[in-house]
N, C-alpha and C positions, 0 to 999 in steps of 0.2 A: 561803826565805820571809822576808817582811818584818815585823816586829815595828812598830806607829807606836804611840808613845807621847802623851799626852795633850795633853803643851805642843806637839806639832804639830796635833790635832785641834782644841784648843782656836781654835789662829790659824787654822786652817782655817772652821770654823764662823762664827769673827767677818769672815772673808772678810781677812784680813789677807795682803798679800804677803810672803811671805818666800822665803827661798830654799826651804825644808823645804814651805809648802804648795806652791808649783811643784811638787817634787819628786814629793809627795803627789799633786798633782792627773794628773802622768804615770803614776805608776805606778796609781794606780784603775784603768784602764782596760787595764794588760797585763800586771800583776805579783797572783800570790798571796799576800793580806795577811792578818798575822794582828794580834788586838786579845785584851789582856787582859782580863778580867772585872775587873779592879781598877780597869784603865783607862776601861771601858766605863761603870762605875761613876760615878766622876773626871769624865767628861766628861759623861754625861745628868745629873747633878746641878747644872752651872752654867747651867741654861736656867730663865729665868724661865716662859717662855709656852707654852704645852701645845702648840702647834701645833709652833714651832721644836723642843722636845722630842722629840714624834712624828718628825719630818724626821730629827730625828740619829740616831732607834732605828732608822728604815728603812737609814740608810745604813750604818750600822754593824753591822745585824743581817743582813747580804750576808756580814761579814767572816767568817773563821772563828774562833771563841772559845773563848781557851784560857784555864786554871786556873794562876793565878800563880805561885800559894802551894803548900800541902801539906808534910807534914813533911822529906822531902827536900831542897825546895827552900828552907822556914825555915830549915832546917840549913848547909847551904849560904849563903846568906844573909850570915847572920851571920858563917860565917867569912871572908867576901871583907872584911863590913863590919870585923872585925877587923885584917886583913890591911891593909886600906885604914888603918886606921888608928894601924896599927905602924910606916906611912910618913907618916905626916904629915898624913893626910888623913879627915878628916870628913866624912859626905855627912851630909847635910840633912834627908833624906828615908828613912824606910825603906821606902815602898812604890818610890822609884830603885833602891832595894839588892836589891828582891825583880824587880824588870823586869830590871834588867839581869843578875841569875842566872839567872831565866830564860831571857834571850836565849842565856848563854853556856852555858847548861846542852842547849838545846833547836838551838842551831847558827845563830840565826837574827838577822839583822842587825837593828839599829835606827834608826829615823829621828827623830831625839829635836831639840829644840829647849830644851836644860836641862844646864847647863855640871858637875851632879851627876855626869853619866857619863862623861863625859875620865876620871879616874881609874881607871873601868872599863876603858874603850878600852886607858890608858898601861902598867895593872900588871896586868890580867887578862884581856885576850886579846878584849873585848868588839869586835866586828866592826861597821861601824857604815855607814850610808850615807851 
């Protein structure tokens, strides 16, 4: 399964080409995707207009929606973000540190568009598309 994270749905929505919505746009149609509730979040919030709104909940309420967080995965978390940072490395973002635990926790690749998760990918095993 495929994890997409928000800096690709974002570009997607604004119809932007990149390589990640290509990607996105191939695998809709033959790959099983999953979307985080964090993400899901993340991304229905940057929509001004009720209509475009609606559109992204349709399209994204097809995905299957998984739960980011919870104590295990806080736990967890934290120690990557520790670990990451025993080496030299600061992410940005804590809700990056909780996607991509989950990814590596749950087995499942990501389609990310957010240079936070190299360091996942380099020192923790993050699988990535």
């Amino acid at each position: 399964m495929i994890f997409v994270d928000s800096s690709v749905w974002i570009d997607y929505f604004r119809l932007r080409n990149t390589r990640e919505t290509e990607v996105l746009d191939s695998l809709l149609e033959q790959q099983f995707l999953v979307i985080g509730d964090l993400v899901l979040a993340e991304v229905l919030q940057g929509f001004d207009s009720e209509r475009d709104f609606n559109n992204a909940r349709q399209v994204l309420g097809s995905l299957l929606l998984i739960d980011v967080g919870g104590r295990k995965t806080a736990i967890q978390a934290a120690r990557n973000y520790r670990i990451l940072r025993s080496r030299g490395v600061t992410i940005r973002k804590t809700i990056d540190t909780f996607i991509a635990t989950c990814c590596i926790e749950n087995g499942f690749r990501l389609l990310h568009n957010d240079r936070d998760f190299d360091p996942f990918v380099l020192h923790l095993g993050l699988r990535v598309v």
